[in-house]
N, C-alpha and C positions, 0 to 999 in steps of 0.2 A: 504494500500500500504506500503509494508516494503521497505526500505531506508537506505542503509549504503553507508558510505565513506570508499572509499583503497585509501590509501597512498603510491604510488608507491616508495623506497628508494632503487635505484643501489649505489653502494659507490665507484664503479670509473666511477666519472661522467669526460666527458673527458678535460672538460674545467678549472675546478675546483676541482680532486682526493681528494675524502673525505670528502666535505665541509658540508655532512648534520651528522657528527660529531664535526665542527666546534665548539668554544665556542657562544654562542648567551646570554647575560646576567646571565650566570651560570649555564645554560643545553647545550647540544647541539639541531645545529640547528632541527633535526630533530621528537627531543621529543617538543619543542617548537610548532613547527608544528601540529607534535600529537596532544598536549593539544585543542589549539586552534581550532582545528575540533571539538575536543569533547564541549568543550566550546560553540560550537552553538547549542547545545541542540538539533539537524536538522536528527538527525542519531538515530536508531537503535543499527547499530553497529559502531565501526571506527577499521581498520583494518590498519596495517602497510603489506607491502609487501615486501619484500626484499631477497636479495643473502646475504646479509650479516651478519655473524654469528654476528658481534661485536653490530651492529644495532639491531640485534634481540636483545641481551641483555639489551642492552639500553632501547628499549623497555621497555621491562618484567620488568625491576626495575621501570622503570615509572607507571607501573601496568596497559599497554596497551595489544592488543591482537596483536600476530603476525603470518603470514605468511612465511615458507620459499619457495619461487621460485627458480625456473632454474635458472644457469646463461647467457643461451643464446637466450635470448627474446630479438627481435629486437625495440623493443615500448614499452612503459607502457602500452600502452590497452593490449599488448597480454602478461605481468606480471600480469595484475590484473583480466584478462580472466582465466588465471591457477588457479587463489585461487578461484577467486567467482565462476568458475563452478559446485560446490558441493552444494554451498548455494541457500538454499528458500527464494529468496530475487525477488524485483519487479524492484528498482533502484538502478545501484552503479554507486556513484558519484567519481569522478577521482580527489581526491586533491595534488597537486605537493606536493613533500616532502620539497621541498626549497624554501615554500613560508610561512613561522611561520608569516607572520603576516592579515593570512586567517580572511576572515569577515564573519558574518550570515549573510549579507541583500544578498550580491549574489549567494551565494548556497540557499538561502529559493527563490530566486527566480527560480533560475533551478529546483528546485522542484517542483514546480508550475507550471511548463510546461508540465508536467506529470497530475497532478492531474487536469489540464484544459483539457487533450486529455483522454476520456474516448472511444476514438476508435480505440486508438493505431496506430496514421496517425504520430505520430512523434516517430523516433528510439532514437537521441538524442539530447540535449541542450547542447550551449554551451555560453562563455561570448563576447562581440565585446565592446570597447569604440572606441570615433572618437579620428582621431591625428588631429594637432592641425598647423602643419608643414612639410612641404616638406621634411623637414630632418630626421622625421619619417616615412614619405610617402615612401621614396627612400630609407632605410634601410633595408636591406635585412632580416636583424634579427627580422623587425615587420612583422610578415602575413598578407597579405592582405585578406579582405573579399570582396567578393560581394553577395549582397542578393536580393532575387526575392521581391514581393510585398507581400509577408506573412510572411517575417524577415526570410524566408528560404535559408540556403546557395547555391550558385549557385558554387562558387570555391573562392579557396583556392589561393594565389600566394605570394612569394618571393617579388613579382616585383608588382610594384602600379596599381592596378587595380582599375577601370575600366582606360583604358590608354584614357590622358583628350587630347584630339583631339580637343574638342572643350572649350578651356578657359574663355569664358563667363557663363558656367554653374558653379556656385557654388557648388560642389560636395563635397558629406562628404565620408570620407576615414576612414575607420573600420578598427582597428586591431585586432585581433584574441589574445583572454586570454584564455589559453590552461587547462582551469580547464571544462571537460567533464562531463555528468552526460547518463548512458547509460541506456536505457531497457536491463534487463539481455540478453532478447536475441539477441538484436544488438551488445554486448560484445560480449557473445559467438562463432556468427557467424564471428566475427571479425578473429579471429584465424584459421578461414577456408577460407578465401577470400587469393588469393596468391596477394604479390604483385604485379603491373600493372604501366605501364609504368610512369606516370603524376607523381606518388607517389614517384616512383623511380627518376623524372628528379628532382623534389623539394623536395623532404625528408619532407614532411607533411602528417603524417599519417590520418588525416582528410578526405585526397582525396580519399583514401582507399574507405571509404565509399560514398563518394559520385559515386564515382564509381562502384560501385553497386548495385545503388536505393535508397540508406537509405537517409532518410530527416532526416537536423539538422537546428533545431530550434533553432536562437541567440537571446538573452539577451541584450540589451542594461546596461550598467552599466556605475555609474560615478566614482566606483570606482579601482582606479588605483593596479595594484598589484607589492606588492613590493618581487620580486624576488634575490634568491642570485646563482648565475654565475663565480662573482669572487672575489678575497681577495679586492677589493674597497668596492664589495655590502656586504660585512660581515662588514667591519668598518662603512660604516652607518648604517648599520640595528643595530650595540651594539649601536650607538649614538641614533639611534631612540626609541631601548627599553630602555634607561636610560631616 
C-alpha cells in the first residue's frame, strides 16, 4: 500500500494572510510543517500543495517536492484532489500546512485504518479527541462529531451535538481534528460531488461526503493539535519551539 502526505498551503488564509511564511524558530511556518511530516518516516512521498509561487520556493530550498494548484479550489480536499490525481498512490493523507508541530503516533494511526480494511468498507479516517467543557462544546469553531457504534461518523455540526435533552446521561462530546487521510478514490471522487445543501449551511466539507455514502472512520487521539490561526498562536508556538 503506497502512502503519501499533501500539505495543502493557500497563502491568503483569510484569518491570518501569510502566516504559513511566518517566522517559527528560524524557518517558516510552513517548511516546519514540511519537515515534520517527513520526520514520521509514515510517507512514501510528502508533497506541498500550493498557489503560491513564494511557498513553492520555500519549498524547493528546503529540498521538499512541490505542487502548483489552481487558485480557485474551494477546500483543501479539492487542492490536493488536483495534484494527487496523476499519482499511483493507494492513500493520501491530508496534513494542515499550519500545524508544524505534527506527531507520528496519529497519522500511523490513520494508517492503520486502511491497512485493517482489506475490503475497502472504509473511504476515509479521520482524528476526534473529547472536550472536556461546555465552552468547547458550544464553540462554534470546535466540530462536533457524532459517531455510530463502529466509531463511524454519523455528522458533522457547528452546534453541540448530540443536543443533551436528557442531563443525566454522561455524554462524551468529540471534536473533529481536520487532519484526513483518503482512498485515492474517495479524493478523486471528491471533486465530482457538487456541493449540497448541509455542506453549504455549515461550511464543513466533511458533510460533503457523508452525503454521499462515503464512510469515515475516526480515531480517537489524546493528542491535542497545536494549530496557528492567529498572530497569538505564532507567539506561542516560537515559545513552545524554544
Amino acid at each position: 500500500m503506497k502512502v503519501i502526505a499533501m500539505i495543502p498551503a493557500r497563502y491568503g488564509a483569510s484569518r491570518f494572510p501569510g502566516k504559513l511564511l511566518k517566522n517559527l524558530g528560524g524557518k517558516p511556518v510552513i517548511v516546519r510543517t514540511y519537515e515534520a511530516a517527513v520526520k514520521t518516516n509514515l510517507f512514501d512521498e510528502v508533497y506541498v500543495v500550493t498557489d503560491s509561487q513564494i511557498i513553492k520556493e520555500n519549498i524547493e530550498t528546503a529540498g521538499g517536492k512541490v505542487f502548483m494548484s489552481s487558485k480557485n479550489h474551494e477546500t483543501g480536499s479539492d487542492r490536493i484532489a488536483e495534484a494527487a490525481q496523476e499519482l499511483d498512490v493507494d492513500v493520501v493523507v491530508n496534513v494542515q500546512g499550519d500545524e508544524p508541530f505534527t506527531r507520528m503516533e496519529p497519522l500511523r494511526d490513520l494508517i492503520n485504518v486502511f491497512k485493517k480494511d482489506p475490503d475497502h468498507k472504509i473511504d476515509l479516517a479521520s482524528l476526534i479527541h473529547p472536550m472536556n467543557t461546555f465552552e468547547e462544546i458550544e464553540n462554534p469553531n470546535n466540530v462536533k462529531v457524532v459517531l455510530d457504534s463502529f466509531n463511524c461518523v454519523m455528522y458533522f455540526s457547528r452546534s453541540p451535538i448530540p443536543y443533551p435533552q436528557n442531563k443525566e446521561i454522561n455524554t462524551i462530546y468529540y471534536k473533529h481534528i481536520g487532519i484526513y487521510a483518503f482512498r485515492k478514490s474517495a479524493l478523486t471522487a471528491f471533486t465530482q460531488m457538487p456541493m449540497l445543501q448541509n455542506e453549504a449551511t455549515e461550511k464543513l466539507e466533511g458533510i460533503r461526503f457523508l452525503e454521499y455514502g462515503k464512510k469515515i472512520k475516526m480515531v480517537e487521539t489524546p493528542f491535542k493539535v497545536i494549530g496557528i490561526d492567529t498572530e497569538e498562536d505564532l507567539v506561542l508556538a516560537n515559545k513552545l519551539w524554544k
